[in-house]
C-alpha positions as CSV (number, residue, x, y, z in Angstrom):
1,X,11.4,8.5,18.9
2,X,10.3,8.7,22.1
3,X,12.5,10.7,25.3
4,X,15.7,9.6,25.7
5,X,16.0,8.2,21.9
6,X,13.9,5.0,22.2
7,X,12.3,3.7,19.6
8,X,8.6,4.2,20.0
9,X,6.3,0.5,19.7
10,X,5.8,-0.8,16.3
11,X,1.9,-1.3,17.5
12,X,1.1,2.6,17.6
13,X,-1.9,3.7,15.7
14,X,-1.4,4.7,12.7
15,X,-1.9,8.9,12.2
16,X,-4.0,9.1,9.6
17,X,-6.9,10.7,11.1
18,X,-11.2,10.6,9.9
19,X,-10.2,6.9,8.2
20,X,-11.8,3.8,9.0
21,X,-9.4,1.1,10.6
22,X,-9.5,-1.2,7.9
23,X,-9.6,0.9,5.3
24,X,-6.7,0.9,2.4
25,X,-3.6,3.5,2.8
26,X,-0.7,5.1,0.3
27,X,3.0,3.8,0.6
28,X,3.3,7.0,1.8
29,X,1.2,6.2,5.0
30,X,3.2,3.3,5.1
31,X,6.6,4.5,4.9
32,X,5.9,7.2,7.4
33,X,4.6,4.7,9.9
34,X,7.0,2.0,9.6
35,X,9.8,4.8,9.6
36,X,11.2,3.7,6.3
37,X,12.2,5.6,2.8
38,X,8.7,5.3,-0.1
39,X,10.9,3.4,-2.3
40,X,11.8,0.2,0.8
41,X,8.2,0.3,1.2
42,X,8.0,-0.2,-2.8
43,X,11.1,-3.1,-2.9
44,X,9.1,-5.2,0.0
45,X,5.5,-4.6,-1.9
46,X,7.7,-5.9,-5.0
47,X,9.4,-8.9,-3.5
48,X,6.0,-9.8,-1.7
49,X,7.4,-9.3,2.1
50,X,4.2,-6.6,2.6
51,X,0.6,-7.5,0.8
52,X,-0.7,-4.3,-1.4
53,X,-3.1,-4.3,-4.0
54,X,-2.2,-2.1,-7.2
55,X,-5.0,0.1,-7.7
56,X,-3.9,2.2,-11.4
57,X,-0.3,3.0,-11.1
58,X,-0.6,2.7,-7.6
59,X,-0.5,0.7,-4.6
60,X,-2.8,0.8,-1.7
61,X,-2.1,-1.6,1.5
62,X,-4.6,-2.4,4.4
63,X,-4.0,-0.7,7.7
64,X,-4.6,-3.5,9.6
65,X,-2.5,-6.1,8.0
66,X,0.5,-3.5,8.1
67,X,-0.3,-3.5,11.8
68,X,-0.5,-7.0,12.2
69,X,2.5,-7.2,9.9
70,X,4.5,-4.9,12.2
71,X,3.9,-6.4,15.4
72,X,4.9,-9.9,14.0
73,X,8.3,-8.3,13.1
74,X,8.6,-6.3,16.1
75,X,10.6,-9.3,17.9
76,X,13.2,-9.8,14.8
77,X,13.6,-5.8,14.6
78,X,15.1,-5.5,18.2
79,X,18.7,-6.1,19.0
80,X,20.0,-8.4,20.5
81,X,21.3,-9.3,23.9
């Protein structure tokens, strides 16, 4: 959150410093950036709302379609008038 308790732009870069912009990232990563708990991030990978790629046991998602994924939502996410 930003001063005064708003909620900071969906479109922030991500922090995960020394990686390439396109390069895959944990649930983790994800969670922490979209502000959400591991296991939401998990139910929307399992229902198809976010695109991952299972990798083991895993799931990795790219950074930039998370980013592009965010700021498509970021209209439906604000309240309304």
């Amino acid at each position: 959150m930003k001063a005064g308790g708003a909620v900071e732009d969906s479109t922030r870069e991500m922090k995960t410093p020394n990686k390439p912009k396109n390069e895959a990232i944990s649930v983790r990563e994800v969670a922490d950036f979209l502000k959400l708990h591991r296991e939401t991030v998990n139910r929307m990978i399992q229902s198809g709302e976010l695109p991952a790629l299972k990798v083991g046991t895993a799931f990795r998602l790219n950074r930039v379609q998370i980013m592009e994924w965010a700021k498509s939502r970021r209209g439906r996410m604000q309240p309304e008038d």
